[in-house]
N, C-alpha and C positions, 0 to 999 in steps of 0.2 A: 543563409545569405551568401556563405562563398558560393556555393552553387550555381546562386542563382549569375554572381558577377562574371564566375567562369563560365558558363554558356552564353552570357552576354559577352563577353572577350571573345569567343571562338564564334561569334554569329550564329548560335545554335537554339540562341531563346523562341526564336516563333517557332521550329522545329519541334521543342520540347514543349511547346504549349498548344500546336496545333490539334485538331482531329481529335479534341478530349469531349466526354459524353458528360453531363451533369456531376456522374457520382465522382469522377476524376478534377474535374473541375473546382467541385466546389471547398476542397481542402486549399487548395490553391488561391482562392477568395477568401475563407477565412484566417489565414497564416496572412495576406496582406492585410484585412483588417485589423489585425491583432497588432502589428507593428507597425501600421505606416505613421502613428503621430510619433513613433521613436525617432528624436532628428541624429541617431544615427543611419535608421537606413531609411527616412519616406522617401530619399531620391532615387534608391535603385528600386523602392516599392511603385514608387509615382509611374516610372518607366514602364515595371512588370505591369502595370495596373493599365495603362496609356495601349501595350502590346495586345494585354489581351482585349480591349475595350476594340480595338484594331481589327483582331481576328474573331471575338464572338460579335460584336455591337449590332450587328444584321439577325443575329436571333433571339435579342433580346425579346422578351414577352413571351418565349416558348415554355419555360420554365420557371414557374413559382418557386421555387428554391433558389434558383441564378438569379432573378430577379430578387427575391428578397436582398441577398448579400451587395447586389449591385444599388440597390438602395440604400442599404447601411455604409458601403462605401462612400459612394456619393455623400450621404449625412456627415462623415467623419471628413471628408475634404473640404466641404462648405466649414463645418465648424472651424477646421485647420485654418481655413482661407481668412476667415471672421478674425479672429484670434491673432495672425499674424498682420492684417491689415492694424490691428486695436496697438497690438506689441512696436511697430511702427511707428504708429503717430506716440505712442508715448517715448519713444526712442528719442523724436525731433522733440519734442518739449525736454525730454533730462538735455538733452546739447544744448539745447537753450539756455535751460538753468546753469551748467554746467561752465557754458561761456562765461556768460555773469556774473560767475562766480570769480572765474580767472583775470576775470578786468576787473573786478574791485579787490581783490587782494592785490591784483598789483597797482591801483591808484592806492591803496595802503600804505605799500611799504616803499612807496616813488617818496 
């Protein structure tokens, strides 16, 4: 991950991700697959993932191997997406309760 954030600091990530052939590529697909639901790093994965979708996205469909992983991606960010919509709305209902909770404890002890 520092790697990846230090070529992102020196403007050198589409450099290093440019002009890559399948077999170079595809470790680089599955090492974001592997960690992007880690919420420590899906934000610089989301990025790397955003960059390369950037510079391969026009060859998509040449490669059944690129293609698979770009599929599993995709899968794991819908699910991601699903998931954090669901973790949300249950956020606003605990506030809810939560409130509720604090106005009748204090019509309690009024």
């Amino acid at each position: 991950m520092s790697l990846i954030e230090e070529l992102k600091i020196r403007n050198e990530l589409l450099n290093a991700l440019d002009a890559r052939d399948e077999v170079t590529l595809l470790p680089i697909l599955k090492f974001i697959i592997k960690f992007i639901r880690d919420p420590k790093f899906n934000t610089l994965l989301i990025q790397l993932s955003n960059t390369i979708l950037d510079i391969y996205g026009e060859v998509i469909g040449e490669s059944q191997k690129v293609d698979k992983y770009f599929r599993i991606l995709r899968n794991l960010i819908n699910e991601e997406i699903t998931l954090q919509t669901e973790l949300h709305s249950l956020k606003g209902v605990l506030d809810t309760l939560m409130l509720a909770s604090t106005i009748h404890r204090n019509k309690i002890s009024s």
